[in-house]
C-alpha positions in Angstrom: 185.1 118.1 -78.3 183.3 118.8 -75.5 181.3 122.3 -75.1 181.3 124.5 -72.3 178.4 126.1 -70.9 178.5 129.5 -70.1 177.2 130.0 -66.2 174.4 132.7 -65.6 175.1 135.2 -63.3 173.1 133.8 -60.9 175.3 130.3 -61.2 178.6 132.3 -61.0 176.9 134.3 -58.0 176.9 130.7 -56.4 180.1 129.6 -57.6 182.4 132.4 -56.1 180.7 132.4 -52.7 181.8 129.0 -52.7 185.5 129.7 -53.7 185.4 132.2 -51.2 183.8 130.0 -48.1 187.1 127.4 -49.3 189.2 130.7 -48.7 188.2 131.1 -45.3 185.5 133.7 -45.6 182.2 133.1 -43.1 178.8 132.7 -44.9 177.3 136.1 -45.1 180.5 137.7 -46.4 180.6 134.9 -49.0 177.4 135.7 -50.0 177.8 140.0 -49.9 181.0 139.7 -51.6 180.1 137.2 -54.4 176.9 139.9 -54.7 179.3 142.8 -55.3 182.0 140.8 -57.2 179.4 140.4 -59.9 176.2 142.4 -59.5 178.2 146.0 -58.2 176.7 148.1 -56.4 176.9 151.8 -54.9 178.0 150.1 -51.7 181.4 150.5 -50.3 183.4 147.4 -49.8 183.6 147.8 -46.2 180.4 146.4 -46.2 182.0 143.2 -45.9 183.3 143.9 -41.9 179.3 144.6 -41.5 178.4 141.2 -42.7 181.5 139.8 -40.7 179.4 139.4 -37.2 176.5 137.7 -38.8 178.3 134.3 -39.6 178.0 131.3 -38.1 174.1 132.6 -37.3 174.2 136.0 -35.9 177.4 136.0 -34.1 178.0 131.8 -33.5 174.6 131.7 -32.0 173.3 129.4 -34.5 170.8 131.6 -35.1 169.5 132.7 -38.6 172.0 131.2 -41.3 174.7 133.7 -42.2 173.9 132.9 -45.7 170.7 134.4 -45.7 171.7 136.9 -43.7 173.8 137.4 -46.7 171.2 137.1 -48.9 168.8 140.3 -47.5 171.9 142.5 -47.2 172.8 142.0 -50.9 169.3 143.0 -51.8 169.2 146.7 -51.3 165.9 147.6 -52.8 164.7 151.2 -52.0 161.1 150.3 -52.9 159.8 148.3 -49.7 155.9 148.6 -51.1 156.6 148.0 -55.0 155.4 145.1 -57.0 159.3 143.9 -58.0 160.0 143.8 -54.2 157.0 141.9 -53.0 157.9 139.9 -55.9 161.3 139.2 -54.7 160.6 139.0 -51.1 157.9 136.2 -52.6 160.4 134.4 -54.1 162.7 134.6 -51.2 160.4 133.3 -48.9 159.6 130.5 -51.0 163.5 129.3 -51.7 164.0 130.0 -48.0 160.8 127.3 -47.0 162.2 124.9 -49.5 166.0 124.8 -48.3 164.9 124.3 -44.4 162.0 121.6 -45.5 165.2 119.9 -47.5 167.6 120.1 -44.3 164.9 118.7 -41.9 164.1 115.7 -44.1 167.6 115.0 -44.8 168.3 115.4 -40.9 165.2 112.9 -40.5 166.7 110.6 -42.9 164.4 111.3 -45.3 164.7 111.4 -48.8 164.4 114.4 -50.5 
């Protein structure tokens, strides 16, 4: 028999934006929702018609991907000068430069 792995929260994080994306939703409420589905938070749900105008890149411009978008606005830190947030943002930062070298090589047709 075959055993199932339980998914981290991070995993299921990424898992229900996706459902939701398949259900119609744009890329930053996938992301803000799937946040508050399984993190919580103190924010209200209407949150979501916030994120609403930053898909497809801030408004269908194409500009800054939705999904990070997403991303900042489901980190609410209140600490802007702490360690953990310049530790975050670090880590942020680094993810973010690693996705956008991946989609220019792949768009170069280069392996990745």
């Amino acid at each position: 028999m075959e055993e199932t792995k339980e998914l981290t929260l991070p995993e299921q994080a990424r898992d229900q934006a996706k459902n939701y994306f398949r259900q119609g939703m744009n890329c930053t409420e996938c992301v803000m929702q799937s946040f508050l589905d399984i993190h919580g938070s103190d924010l209200p749900p209407e949150v979501i018609a916030l994120a609403t105008v930053f898909g497809g890149g801030m408004g269908h411009t194409k500009n800054t991907c939705g999904a990070i978008t997403g991303g900042v606005m489901s980190d609410p830190h209140g600490d802007f000068e702490g360690k953990s947030r310049k530790k975050n943002c670090m880590q942020m930062i680094g993810d973010c430069a690693e996705i956008a070298m991946k989609y220019i090589m792949e768009a170069e047709g280069k392996t990745v």
